[in-house]
N, C-alpha and C positions, 0 to 999 in steps of 0.2 A: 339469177340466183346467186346468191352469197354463199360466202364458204366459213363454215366456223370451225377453227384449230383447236383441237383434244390433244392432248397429253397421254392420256389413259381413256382405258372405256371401263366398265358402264360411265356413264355421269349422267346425274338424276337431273328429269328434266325442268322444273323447276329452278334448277342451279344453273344452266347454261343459260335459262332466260335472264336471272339475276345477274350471271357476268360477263354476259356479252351487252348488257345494257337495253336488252329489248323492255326489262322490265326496270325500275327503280330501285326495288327494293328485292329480297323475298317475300315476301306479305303481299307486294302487288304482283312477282310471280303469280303466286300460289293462286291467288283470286281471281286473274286471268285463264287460270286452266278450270279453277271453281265454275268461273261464267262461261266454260264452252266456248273460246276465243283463240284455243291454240288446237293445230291441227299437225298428227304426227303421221308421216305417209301415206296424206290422204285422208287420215281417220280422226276423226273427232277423239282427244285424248280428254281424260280428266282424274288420272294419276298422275299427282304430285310426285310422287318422286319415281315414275315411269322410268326404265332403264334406255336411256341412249346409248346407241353405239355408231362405229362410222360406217358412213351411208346412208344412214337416219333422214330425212326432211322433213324439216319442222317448217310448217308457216303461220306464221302471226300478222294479222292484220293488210293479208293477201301478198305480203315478203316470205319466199319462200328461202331457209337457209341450209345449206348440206352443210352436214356434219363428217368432217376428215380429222381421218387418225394421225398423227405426226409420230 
């Protein structure tokens, strides 16, 4: 499992996937959570801008990543 570094919480989810680079863009965020591709603690997410916080696990494309507060 991977760890992704926040700053602050909430951060929407769509935003973390834009810049931790799972996604390219936002727009390809976005339409990765559009197509039921991203899974947030287990659950099928598809709120773009779903509120992350730490502790969160997010997996894309069976990488699962925890979300830690700094």
């Amino acid at each position: 499992m991977q760890e992704i570094i926040i700053t602050r919480e909430p951060v929407e989810l769509f935003k973390i996937l834009k810049f931790e680079n799972i996604a390219s863009s936002g727009g390809e965020a976005k339409a990765m959570i559009e197509n039921e591709n991203v899974l947030v603690n287990g659950l099928l997410e598809t709120q773009k801008r779903k509120k992350i916080v730490s502790g969160d696990i997010i997996e894309v494309a069976g990488i699962e990543y925890k979300i830690v507060l700094v």
